[in-house]
C-alpha positions in Angstrom: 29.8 4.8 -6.0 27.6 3.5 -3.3 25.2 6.4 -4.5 25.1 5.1 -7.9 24.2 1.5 -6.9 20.8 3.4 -4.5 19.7 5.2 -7.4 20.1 1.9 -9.8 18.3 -0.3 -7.6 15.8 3.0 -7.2 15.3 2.5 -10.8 14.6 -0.7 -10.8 11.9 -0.3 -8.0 10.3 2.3 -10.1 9.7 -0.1 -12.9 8.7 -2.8 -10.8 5.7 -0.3 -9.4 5.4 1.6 -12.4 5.5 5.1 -11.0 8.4 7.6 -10.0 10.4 7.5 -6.5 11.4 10.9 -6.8 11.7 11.2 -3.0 13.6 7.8 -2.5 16.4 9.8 -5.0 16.2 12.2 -3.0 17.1 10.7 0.3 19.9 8.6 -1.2 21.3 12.1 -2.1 20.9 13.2 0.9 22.5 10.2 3.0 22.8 6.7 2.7 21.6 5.5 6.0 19.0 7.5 6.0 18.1 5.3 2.8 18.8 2.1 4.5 16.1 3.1 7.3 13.6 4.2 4.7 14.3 0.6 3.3 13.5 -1.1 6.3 10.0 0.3 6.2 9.8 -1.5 2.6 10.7 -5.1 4.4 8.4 -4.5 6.7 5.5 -4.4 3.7 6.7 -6.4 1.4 6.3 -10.0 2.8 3.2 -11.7 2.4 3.6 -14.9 4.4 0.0 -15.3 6.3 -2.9 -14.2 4.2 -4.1 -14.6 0.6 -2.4 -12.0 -2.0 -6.3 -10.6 -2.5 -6.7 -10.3 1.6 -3.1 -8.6 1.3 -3.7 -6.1 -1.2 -7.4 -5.5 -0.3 -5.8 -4.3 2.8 -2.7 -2.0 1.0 -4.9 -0.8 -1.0 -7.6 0.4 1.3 -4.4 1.7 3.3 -3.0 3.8 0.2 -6.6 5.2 -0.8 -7.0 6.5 2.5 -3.8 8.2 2.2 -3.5 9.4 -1.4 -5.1 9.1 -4.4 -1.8 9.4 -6.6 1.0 7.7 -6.8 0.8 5.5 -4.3 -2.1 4.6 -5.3 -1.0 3.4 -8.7 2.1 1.8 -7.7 -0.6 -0.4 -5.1 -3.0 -0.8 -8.1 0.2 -2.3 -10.1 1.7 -4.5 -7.5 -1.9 -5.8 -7.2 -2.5 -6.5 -10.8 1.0 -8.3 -10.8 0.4 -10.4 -8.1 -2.3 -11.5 -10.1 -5.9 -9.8 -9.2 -8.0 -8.7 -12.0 -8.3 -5.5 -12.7 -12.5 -5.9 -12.0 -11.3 -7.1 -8.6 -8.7 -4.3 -7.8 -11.8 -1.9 -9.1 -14.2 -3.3 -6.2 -11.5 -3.2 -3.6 -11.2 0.9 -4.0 -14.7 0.9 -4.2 -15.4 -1.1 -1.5 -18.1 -2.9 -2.9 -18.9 -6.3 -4.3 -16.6 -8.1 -2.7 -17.0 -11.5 -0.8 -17.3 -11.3 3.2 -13.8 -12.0 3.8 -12.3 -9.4 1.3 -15.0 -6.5 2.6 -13.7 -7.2 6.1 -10.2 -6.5 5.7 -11.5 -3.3 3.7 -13.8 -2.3 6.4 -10.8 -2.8 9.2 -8.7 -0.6 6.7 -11.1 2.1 6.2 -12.0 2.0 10.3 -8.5 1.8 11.0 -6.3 4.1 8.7 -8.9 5.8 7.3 -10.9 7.6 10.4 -8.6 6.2 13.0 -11.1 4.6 14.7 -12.0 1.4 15.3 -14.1 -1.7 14.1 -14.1 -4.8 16.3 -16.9 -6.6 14.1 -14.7 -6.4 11.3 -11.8 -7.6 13.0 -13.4 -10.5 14.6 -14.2 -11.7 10.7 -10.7 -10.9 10.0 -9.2 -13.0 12.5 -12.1 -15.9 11.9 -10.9 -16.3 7.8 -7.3 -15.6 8.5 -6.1 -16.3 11.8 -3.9 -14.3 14.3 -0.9 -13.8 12.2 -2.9 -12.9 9.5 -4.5 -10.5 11.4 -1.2 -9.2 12.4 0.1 -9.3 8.6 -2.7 -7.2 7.6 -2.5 -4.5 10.2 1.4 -4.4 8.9 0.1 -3.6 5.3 -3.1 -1.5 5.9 -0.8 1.2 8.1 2.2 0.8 6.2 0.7 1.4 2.7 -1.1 4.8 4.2 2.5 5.1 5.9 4.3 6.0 2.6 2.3 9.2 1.3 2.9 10.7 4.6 6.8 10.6 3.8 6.7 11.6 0.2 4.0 14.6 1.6 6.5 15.4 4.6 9.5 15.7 2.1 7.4 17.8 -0.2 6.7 15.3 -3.1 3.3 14.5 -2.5 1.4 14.4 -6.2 -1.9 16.2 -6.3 -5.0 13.2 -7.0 -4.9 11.9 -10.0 -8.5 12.4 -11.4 -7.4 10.4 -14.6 -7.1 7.5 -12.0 -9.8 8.3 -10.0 -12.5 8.4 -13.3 -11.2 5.0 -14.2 -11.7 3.7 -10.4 -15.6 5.0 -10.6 
């Protein structure tokens, strides 16, 4: 029974992203507390209490891209769009161009951070000047825990191969 209630709340977290959680079915088959930790990792993401929802998503996205350019992807692109950035907006953030100094900040910490592991004090200096300390912090939560995610699904064996569709419609 308690299966049946994962896999319906799975479901429900699919269409609220707007792409498959194949993997999350899996582990729910596979063991319920197993689920329950995986879980955790999404409360660690999911609030936005410090930053603006564009310095938020710049930074998941950026995160994700570095990651994958699939699924997770796509499911960032949508929670983006639904918490209200424009599609033109969401465009530039992938890109990583065009976008005001703030924005191209958190982008640039992303890319230095998730993307070649390395790191970029100017960057984070500008962070931490348009959004504090705790936004900071909030930031560094979403960059890493958006590339986080495509490392599970590609550990378990359900990592999706780019989607060039997407990427054509991102350049």
């Amino acid at each position: 029974m308690l299966k049946k209630i994962a896999h319906f709340f799975i479901r429900r977290a699919e269409r609220r992203i707007g792409v498959s959680l194949d993997y999350s079915h899996a582990i729910a088959d596979t063991d319920l507390g197993l689920l329950a930790r995986y879980n955790r990792v999404f409360g660690f993401l999911d609030p936005n209490r410090h930053v603006p929802a564009a310095a938020y998503h710049a930074a998941r996205l950026t995160g994700a891209l570095t990651a994958d350019c699939g699924t997770c992807v796509e499911a960032e692109i949508n929670l983006a769009t639904a918490a209200g950035l424009s599609p033109d907006l969401v465009k530039s953030i992938l890109r990583g161009d065009a976008l005001e100094p703030d924005l191209a900040a958190v982008v640039r910490l992303a890319g230095a951070v998730v993307g070649t592991r390395s790191d970029d004090p100017e960057a984070r200096e500008l962070v931490r000047a348009a959004y504090g300390e705790a936004g900071l912090i909030e930031l560094s939560y979403a960059m890493n825990g958006a590339a986080l995610l495509p490392g599970i699904k590609r550990a378990m064996g359900y990592a999706t191969a780019c989607d060039l569709q997407l990427m054509r419609r991102l350049g």
